[in-house]
VMD Tcl script that builds the backbone (N, CA, C; Angstrom):
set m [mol new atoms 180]
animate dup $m
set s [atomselect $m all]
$s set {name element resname resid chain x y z} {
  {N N UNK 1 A 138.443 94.275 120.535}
  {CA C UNK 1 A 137.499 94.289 119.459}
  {C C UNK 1 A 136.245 95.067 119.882}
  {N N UNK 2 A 135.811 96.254 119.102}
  {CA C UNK 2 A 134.371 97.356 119.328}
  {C C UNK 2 A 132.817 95.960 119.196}
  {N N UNK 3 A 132.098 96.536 119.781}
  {CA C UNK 3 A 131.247 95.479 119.920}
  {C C UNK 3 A 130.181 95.937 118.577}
  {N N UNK 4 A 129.888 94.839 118.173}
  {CA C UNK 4 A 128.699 94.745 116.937}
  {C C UNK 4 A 127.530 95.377 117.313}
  {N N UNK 5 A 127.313 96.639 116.345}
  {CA C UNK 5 A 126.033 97.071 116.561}
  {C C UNK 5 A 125.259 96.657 115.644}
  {N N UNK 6 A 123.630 96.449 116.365}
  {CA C UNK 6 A 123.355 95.788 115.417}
  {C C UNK 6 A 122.461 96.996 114.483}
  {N N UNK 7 A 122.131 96.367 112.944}
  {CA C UNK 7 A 121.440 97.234 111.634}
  {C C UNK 7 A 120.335 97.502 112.062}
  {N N UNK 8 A 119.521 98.716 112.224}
  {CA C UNK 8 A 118.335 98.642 112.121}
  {C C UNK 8 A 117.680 99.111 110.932}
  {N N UNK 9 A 116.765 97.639 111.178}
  {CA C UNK 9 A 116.061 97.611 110.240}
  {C C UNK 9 A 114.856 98.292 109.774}
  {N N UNK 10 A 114.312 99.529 109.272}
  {CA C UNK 10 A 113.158 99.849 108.856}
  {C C UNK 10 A 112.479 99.379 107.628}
  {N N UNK 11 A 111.207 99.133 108.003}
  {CA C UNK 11 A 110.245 98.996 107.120}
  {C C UNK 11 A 108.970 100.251 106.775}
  {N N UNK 12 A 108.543 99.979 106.040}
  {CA C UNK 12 A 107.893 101.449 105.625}
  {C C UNK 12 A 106.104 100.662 105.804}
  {N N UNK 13 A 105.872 101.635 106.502}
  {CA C UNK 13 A 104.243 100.817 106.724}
  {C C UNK 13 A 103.213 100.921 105.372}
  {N N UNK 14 A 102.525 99.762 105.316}
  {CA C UNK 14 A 101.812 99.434 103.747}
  {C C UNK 14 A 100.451 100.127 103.887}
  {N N UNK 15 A 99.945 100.267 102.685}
  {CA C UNK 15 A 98.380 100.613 102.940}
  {C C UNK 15 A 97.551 99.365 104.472}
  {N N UNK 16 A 98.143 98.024 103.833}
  {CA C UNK 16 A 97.354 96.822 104.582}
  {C C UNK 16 A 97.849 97.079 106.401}
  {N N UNK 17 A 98.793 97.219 106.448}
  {CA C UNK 17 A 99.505 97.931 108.061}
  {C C UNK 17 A 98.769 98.913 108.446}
  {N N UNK 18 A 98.231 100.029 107.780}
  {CA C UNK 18 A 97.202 100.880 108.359}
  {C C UNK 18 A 96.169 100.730 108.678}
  {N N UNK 19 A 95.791 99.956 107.834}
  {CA C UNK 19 A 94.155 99.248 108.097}
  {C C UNK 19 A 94.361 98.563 108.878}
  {N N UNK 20 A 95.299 97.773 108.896}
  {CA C UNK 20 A 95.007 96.445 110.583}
  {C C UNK 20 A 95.755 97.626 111.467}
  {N N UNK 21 A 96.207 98.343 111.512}
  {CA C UNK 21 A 96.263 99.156 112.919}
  {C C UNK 21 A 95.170 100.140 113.885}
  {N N UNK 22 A 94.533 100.689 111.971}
  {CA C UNK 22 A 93.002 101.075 112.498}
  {C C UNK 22 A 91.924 100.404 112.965}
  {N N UNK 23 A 91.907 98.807 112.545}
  {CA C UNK 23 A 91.040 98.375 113.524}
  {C C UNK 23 A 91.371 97.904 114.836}
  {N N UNK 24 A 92.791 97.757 114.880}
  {CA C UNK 24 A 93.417 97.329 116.303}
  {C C UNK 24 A 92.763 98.409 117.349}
  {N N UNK 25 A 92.954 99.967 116.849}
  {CA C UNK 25 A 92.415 101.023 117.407}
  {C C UNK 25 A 90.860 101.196 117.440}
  {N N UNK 26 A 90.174 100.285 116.954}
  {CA C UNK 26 A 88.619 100.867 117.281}
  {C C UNK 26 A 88.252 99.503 118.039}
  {N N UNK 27 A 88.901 98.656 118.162}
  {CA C UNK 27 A 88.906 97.234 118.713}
  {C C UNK 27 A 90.001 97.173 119.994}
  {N N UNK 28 A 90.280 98.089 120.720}
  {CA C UNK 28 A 90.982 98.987 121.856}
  {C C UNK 28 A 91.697 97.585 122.045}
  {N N UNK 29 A 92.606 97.198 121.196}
  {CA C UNK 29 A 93.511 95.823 121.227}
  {C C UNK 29 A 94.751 96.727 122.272}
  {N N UNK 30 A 95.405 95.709 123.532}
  {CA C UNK 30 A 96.431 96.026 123.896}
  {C C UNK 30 A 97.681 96.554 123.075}
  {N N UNK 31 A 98.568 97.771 123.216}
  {CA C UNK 31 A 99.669 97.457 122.435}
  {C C UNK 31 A 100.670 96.654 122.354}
  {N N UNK 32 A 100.964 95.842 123.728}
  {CA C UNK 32 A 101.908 94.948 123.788}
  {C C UNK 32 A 101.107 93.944 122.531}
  {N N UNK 33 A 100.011 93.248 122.449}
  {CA C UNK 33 A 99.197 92.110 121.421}
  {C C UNK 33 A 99.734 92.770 120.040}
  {N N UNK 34 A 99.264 94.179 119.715}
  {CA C UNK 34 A 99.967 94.409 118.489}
  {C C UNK 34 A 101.014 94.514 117.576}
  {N N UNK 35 A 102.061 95.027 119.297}
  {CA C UNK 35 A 103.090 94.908 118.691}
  {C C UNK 35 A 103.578 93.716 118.299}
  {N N UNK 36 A 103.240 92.950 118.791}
  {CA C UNK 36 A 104.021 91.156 118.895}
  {C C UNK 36 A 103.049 90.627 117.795}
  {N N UNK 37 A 101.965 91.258 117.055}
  {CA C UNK 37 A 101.306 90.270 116.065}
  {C C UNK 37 A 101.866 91.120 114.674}
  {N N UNK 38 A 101.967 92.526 114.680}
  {CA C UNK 38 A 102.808 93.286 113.718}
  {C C UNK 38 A 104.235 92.998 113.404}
  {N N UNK 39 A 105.322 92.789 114.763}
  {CA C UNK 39 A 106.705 92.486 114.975}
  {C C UNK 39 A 106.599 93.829 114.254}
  {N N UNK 40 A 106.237 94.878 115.343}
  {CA C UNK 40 A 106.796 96.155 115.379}
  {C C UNK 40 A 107.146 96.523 116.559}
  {N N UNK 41 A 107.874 97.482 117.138}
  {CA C UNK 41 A 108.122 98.474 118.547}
  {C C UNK 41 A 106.649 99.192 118.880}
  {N N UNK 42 A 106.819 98.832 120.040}
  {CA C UNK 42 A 105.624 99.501 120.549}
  {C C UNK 42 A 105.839 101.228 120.338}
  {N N UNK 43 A 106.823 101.783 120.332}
  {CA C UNK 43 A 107.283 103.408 119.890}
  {C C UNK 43 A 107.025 103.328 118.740}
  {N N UNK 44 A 106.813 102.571 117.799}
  {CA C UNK 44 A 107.132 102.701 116.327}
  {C C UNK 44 A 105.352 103.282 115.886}
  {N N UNK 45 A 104.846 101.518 116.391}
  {CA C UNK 45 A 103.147 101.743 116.528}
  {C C UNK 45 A 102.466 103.040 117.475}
  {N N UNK 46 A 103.442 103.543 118.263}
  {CA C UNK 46 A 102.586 105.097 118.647}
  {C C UNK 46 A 102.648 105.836 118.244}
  {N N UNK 47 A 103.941 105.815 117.133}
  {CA C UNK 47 A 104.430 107.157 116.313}
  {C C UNK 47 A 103.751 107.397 114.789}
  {N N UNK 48 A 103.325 106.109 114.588}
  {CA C UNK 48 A 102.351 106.251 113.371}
  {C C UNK 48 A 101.006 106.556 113.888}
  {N N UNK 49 A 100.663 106.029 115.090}
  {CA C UNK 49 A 99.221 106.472 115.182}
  {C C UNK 49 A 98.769 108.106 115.585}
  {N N UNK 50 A 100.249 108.798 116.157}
  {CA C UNK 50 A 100.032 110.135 116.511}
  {C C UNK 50 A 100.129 110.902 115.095}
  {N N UNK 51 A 100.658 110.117 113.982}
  {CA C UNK 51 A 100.724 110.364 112.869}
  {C C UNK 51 A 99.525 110.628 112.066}
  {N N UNK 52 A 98.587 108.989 112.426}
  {CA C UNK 52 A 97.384 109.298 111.630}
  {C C UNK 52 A 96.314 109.770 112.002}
  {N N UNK 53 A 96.516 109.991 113.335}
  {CA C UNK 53 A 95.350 110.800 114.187}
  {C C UNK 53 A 94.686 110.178 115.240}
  {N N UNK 54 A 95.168 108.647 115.662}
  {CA C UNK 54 A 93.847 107.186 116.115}
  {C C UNK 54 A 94.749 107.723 117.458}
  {N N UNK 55 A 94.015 106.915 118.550}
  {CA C UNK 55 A 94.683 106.078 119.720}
  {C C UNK 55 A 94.994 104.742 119.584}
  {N N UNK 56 A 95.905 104.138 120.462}
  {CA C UNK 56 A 95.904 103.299 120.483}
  {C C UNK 56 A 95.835 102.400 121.982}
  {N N UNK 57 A 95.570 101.767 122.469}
  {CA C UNK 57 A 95.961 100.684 123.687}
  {C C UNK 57 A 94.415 100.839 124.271}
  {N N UNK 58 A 94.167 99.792 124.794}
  {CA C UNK 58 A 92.931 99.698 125.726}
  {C C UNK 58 A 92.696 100.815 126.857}
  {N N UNK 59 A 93.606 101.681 127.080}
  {CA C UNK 59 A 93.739 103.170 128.138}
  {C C UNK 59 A 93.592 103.613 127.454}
  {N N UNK 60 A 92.975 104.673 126.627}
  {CA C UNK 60 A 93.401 106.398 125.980}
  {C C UNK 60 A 92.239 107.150 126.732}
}
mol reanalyze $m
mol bondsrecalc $m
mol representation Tube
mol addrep $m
């Protein structure tokens, strides 16, 4: 028996997801904290922010 892959799931980020990511970013919040308070991938949250222009993580 082939082993179960699992669905991934996307979600499409909301107006309200941008705004709490932009202040995560001026509030130099860890990304591990965000990702785990979003229940997003930490790749997911860097790929929107190279998207919208911010940094993100307490390093940049």
């Amino acid at each position: 028996m082939p082993k179960k892959t699992k669905k991934i799931a996307r979600r499409t980020y909301t107006a309200a997801d941008v705004k709490e990511l932009r202040a995560h970013s001026k509030a130099r919040t860890p990304i591990v904290k965000i990702a785990k308070q979003m229940k997003r991938t930490e790749g997911s949250l860097r790929q929107k922010a190279i998207k919208l222009g911010i940094g993100l993580g307490h390093q940049r």
